[in-house]
MIMAR-437161 format. One record per residue: x negated, y, z of N, C-alpha, C, CB in turn. Coordinates in Angstrom, 3 decimals. Glycine has a CB too. Layout:
BEGIN
nc1 | nc2 | nc3 | cac1 | cac2 | cac3 | cc1 | cc2 | cc3 | cbc1 | cbc2 | cbc3
X | Y | Z | X | Y | Z | X | Y | Z | X | Y | Z
...
//
This chain:
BEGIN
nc1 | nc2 | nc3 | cac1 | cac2 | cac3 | cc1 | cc2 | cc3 | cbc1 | cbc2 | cbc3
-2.621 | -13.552 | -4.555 | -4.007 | -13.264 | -4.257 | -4.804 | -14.566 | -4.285 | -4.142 | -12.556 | -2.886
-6.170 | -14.418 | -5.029 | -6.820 | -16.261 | -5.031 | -7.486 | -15.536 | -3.667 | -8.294 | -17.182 | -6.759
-8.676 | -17.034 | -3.298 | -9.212 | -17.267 | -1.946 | -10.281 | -16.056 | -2.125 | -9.868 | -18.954 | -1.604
-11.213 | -15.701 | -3.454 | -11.870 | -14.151 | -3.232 | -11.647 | -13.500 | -3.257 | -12.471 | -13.605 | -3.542
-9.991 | -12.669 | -3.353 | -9.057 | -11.183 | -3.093 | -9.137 | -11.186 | -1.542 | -7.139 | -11.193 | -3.718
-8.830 | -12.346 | -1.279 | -8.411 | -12.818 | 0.688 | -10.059 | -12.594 | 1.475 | -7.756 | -15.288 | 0.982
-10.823 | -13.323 | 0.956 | -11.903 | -12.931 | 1.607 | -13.046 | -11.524 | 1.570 | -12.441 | -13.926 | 1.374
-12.317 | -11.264 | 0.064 | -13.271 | -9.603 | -0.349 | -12.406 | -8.647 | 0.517 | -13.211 | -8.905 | -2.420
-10.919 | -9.024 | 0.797 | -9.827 | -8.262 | 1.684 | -10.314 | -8.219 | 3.382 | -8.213 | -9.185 | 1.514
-10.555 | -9.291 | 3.706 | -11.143 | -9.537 | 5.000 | -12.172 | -8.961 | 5.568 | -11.435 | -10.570 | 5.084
-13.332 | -8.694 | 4.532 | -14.650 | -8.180 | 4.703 | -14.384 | -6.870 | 4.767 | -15.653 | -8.521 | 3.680
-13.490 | -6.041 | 3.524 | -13.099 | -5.050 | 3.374 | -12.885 | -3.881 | 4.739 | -12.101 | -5.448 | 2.693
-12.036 | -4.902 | 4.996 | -11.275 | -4.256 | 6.912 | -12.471 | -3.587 | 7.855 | -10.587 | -6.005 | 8.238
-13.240 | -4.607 | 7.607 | -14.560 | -3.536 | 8.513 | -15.106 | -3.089 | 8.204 | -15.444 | -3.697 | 9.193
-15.391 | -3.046 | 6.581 | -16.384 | -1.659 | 6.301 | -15.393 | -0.697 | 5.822 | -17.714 | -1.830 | 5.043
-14.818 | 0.570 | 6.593 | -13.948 | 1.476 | 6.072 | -14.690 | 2.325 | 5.215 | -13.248 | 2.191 | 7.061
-15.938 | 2.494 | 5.442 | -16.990 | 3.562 | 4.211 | -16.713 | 3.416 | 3.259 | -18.433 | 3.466 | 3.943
-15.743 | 2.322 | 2.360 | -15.384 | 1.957 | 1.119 | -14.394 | 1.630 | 1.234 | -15.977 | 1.186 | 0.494
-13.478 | 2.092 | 0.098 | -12.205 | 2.576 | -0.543 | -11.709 | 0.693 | -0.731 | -12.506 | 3.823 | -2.342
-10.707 | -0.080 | -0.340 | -10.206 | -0.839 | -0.551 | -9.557 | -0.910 | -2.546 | -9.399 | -0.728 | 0.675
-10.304 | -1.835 | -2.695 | -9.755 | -2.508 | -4.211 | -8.303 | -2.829 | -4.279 | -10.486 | -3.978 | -4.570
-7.437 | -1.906 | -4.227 | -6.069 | -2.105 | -4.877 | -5.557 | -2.940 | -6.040 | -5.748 | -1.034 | -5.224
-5.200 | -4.053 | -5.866 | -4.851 | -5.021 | -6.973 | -3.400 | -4.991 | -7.271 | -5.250 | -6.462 | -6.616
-2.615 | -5.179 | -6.073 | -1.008 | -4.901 | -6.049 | -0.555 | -4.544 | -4.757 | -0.136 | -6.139 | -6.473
0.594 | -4.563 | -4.855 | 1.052 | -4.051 | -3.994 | 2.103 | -4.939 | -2.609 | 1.603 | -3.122 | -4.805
1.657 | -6.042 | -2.457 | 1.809 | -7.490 | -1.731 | 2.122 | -6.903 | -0.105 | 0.106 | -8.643 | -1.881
2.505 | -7.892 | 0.709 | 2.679 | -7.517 | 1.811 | 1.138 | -7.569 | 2.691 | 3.837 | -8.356 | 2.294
0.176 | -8.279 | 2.050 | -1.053 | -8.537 | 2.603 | -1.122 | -7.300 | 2.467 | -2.093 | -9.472 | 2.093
-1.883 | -6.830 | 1.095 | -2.322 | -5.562 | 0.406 | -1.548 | -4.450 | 1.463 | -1.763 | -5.483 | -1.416
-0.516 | -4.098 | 1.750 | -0.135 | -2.849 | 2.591 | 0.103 | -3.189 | 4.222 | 1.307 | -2.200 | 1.938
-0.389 | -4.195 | 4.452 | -0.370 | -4.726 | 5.913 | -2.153 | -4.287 | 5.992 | 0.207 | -6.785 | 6.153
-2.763 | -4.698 | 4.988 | -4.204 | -4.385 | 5.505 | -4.935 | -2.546 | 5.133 | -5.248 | -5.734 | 4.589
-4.397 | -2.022 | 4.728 | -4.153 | -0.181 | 4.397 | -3.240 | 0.159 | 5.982 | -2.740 | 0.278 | 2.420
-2.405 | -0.509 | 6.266 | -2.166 | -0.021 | 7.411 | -2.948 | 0.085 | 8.224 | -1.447 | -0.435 | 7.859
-3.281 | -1.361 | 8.718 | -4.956 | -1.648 | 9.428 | -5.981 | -0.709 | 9.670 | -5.781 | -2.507 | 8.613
-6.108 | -0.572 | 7.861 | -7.169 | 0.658 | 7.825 | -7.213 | 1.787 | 8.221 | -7.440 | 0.992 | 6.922
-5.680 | 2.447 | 7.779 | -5.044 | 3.353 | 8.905 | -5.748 | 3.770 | 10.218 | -3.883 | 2.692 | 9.362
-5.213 | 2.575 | 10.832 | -5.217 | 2.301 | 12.293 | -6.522 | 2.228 | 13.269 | -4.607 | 1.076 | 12.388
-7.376 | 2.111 | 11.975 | -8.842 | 1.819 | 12.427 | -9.776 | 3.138 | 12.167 | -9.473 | 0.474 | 11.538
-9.315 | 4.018 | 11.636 | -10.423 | 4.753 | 10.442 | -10.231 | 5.829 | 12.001 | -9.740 | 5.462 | 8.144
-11.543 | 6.758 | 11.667 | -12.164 | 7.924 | 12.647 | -12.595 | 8.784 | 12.466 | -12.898 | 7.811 | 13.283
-13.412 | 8.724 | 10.973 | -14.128 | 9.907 | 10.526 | -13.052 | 10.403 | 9.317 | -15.820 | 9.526 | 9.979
-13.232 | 11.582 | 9.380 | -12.368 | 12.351 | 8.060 | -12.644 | 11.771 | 6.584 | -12.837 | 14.057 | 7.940
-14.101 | 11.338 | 6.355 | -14.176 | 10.572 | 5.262 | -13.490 | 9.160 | 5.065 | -15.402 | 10.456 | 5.115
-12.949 | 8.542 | 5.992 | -12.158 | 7.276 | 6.389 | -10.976 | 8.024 | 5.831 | -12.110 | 6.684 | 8.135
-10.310 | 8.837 | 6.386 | -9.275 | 9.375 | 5.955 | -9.183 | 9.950 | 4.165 | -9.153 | 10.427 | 6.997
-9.644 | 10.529 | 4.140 | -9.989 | 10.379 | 2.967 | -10.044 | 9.279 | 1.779 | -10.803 | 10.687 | 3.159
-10.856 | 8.277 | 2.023 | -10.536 | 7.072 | 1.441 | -9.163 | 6.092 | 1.627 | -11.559 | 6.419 | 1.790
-8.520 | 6.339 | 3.061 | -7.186 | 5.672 | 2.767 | -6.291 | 6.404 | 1.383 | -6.249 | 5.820 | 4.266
-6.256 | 7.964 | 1.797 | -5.695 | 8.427 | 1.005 | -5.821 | 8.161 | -0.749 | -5.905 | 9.465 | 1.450
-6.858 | 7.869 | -0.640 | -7.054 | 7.270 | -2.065 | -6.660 | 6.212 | -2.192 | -8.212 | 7.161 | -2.547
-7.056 | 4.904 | -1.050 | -6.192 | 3.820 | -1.640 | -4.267 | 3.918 | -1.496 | -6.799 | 2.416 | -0.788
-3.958 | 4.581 | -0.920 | -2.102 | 4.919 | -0.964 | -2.308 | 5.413 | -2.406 | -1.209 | 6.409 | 0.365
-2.892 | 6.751 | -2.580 | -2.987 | 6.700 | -4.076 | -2.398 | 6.181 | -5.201 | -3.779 | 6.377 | -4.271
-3.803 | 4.718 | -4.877 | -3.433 | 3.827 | -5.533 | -2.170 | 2.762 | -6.053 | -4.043 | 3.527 | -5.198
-1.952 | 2.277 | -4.692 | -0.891 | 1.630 | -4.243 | 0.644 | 2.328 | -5.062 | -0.992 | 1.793 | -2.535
0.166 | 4.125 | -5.115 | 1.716 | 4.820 | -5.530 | 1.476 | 4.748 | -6.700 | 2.235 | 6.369 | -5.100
0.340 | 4.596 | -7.531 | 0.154 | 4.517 | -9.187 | 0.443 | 2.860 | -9.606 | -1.687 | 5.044 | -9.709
0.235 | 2.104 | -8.612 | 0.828 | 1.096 | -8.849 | 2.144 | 0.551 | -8.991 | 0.462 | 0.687 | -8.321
2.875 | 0.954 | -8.170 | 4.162 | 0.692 | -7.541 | 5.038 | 1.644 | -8.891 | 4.278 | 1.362 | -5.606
3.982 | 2.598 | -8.882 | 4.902 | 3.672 | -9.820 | 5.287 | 3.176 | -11.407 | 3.952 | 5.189 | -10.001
3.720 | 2.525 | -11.516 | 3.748 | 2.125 | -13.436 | 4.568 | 0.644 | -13.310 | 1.635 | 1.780 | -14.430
4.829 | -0.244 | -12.574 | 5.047 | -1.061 | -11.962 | 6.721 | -0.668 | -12.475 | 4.368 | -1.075 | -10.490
7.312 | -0.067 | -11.533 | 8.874 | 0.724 | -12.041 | 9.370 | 1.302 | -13.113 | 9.171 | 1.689 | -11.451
8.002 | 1.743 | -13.971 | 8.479 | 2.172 | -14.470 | 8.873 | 1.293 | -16.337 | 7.814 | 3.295 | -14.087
8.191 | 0.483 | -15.921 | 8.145 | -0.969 | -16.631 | 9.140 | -2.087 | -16.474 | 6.985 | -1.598 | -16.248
9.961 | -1.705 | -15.473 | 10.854 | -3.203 | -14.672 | 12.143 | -2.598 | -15.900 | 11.455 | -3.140 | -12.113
12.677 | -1.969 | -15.987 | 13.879 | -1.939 | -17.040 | 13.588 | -2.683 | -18.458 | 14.238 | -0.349 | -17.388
12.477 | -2.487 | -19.349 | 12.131 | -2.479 | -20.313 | 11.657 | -4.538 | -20.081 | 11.034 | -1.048 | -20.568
11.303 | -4.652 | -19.109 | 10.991 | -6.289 | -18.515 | 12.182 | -6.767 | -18.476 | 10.298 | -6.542 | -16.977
13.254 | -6.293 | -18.329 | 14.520 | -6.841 | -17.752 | 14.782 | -7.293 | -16.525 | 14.858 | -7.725 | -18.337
14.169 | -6.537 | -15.594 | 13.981 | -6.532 | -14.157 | 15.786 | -6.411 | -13.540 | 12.799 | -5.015 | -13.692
16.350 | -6.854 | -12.813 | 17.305 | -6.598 | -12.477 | 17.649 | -5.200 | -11.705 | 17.504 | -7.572 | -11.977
18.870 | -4.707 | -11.481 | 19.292 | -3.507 | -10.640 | 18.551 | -3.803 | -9.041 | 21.196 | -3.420 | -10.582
18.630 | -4.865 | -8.406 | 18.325 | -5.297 | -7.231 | 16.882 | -5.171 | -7.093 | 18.812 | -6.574 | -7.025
15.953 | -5.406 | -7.934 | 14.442 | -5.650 | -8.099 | 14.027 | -4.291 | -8.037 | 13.929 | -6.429 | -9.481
15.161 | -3.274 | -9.166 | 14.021 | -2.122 | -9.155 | 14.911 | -1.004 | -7.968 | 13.681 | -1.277 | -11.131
15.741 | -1.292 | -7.681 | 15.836 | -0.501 | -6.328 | 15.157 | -0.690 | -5.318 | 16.872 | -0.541 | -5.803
14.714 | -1.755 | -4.891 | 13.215 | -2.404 | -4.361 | 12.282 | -1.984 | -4.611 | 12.834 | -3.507 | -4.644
11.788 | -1.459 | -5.724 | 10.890 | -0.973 | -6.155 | 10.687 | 0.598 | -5.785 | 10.988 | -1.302 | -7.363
12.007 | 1.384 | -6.477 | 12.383 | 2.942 | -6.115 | 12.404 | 2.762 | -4.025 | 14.521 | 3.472 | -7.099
12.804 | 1.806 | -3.450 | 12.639 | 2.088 | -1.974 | 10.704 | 2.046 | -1.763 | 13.663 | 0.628 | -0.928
10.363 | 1.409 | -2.309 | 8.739 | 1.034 | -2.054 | 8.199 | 2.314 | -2.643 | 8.047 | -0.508 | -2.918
8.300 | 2.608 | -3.530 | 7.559 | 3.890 | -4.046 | 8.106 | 5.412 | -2.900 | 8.155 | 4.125 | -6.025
9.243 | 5.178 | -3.020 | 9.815 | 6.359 | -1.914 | 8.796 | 6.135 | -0.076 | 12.099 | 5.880 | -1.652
9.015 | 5.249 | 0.223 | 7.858 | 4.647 | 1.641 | 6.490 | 4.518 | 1.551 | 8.079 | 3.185 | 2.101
6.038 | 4.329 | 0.828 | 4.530 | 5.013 | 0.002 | 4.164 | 6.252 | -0.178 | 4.395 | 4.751 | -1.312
4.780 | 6.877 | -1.058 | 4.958 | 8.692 | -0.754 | 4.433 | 8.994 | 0.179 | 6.277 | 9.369 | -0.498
5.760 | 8.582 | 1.149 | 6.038 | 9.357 | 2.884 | 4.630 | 9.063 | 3.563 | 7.561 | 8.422 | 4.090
4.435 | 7.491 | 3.193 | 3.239 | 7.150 | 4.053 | 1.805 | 7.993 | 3.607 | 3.001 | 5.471 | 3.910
1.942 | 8.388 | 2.375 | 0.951 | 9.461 | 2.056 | 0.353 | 10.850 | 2.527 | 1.264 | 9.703 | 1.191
1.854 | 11.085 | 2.540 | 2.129 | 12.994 | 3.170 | 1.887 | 12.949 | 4.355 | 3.751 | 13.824 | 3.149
2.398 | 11.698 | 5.023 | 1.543 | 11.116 | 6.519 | 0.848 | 11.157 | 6.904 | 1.267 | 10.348 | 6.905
-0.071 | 10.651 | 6.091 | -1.500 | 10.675 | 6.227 | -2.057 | 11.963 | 6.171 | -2.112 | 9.902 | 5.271
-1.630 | 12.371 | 4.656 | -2.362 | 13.612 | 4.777 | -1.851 | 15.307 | 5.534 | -2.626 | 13.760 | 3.343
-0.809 | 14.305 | 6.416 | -0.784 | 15.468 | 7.406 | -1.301 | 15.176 | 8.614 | 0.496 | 15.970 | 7.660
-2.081 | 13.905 | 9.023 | -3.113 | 13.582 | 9.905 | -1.929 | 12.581 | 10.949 | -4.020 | 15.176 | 10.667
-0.787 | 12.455 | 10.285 | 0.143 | 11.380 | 11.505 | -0.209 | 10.116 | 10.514 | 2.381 | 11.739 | 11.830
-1.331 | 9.496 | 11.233 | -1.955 | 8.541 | 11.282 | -0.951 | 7.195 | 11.482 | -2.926 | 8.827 | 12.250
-0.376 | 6.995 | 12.763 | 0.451 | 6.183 | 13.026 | 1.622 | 6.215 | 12.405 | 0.575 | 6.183 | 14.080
2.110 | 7.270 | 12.117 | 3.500 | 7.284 | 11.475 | 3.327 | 6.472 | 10.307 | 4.071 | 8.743 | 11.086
2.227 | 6.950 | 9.269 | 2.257 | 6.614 | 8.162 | 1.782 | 5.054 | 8.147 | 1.528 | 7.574 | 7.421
1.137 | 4.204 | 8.777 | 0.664 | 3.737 | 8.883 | 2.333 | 2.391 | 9.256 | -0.525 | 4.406 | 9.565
3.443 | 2.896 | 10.226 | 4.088 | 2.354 | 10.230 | 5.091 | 2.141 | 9.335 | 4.196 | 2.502 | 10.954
4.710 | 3.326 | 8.253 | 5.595 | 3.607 | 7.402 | 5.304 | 2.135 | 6.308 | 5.345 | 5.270 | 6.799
3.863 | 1.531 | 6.065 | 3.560 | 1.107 | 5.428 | 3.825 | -0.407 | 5.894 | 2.567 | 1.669 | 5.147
4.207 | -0.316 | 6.923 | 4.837 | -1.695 | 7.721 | 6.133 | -1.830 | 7.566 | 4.681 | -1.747 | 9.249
6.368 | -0.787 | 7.325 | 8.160 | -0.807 | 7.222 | 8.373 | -1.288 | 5.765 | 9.051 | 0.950 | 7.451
7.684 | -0.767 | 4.816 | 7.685 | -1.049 | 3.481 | 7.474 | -2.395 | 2.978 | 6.836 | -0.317 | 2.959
6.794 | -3.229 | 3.606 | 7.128 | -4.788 | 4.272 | 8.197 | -5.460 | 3.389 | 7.803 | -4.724 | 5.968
8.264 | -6.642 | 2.500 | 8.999 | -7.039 | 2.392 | 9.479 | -8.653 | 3.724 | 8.747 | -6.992 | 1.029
10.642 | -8.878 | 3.815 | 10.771 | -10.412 | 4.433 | 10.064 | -11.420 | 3.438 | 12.479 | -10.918 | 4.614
9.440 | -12.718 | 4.097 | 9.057 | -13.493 | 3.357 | 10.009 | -14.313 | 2.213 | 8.488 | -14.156 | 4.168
9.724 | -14.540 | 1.313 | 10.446 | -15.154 | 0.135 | 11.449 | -14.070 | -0.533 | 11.297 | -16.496 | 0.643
10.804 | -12.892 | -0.160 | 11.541 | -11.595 | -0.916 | 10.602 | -11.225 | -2.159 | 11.691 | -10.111 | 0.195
11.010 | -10.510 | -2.664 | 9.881 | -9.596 | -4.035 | 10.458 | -8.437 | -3.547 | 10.115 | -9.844 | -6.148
9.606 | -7.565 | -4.227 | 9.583 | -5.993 | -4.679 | 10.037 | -5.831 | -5.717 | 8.416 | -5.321 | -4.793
//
């Protein structure tokens, strides 16, 4: 992420009326959708997370489905198939109104530092 993803990300967080710009799928990027999660109140908030998970699963998805043909290793894209599978969940989460669940779901999906996806 350069220093205007980080700061358009920052600003982002408090205005939930608008749909977060999905770029990838980073530990920032699903640490701050959790956030949003965590913060949102009106059904249209909800709504817009759901679009950015959406996103995040069209990412993660074309993302995988590209890592063989890259020469991505077995290790990388099972990483990948776990992230897309915890994305899902965190979706159906949402849009079954368990707010927190999904929201932790997207924390769980977390990589450790000096890991990849």
């Amino acid at each position: 992420m350069t220093d205007d993803d980080i700061r358009n990300l920052v600003a982002s967080l408090t205005d939930l009326d608008i749909a977060l710009r999905i770029r990838d799928f980073s530990n920032e990027t699903l640490l701050a959708l959790a956030q949003r999660l965590e913060q949102s109140t009106l059904p249209r908030h909800f709504l817009l997370r759901e679009a950015e998970l959406d996103d995040i699963w069209r990412y993660v998805e074309a993302t995988l489905s590209r890592a063989p043909a890259a020469g991505e290793d077995a290790e990388t894209i099972a990483s990948l198939e776990r992230l897309l599978a915890l994305v899902m969940q965190a979706h159906d989460f949402a849009g079954d109104g368990e707010i927190a669940q999904s929201a932790a779901t997207l924390r769980g999906a977390m990589v450790p530092e000096g890991h990849n996806h």
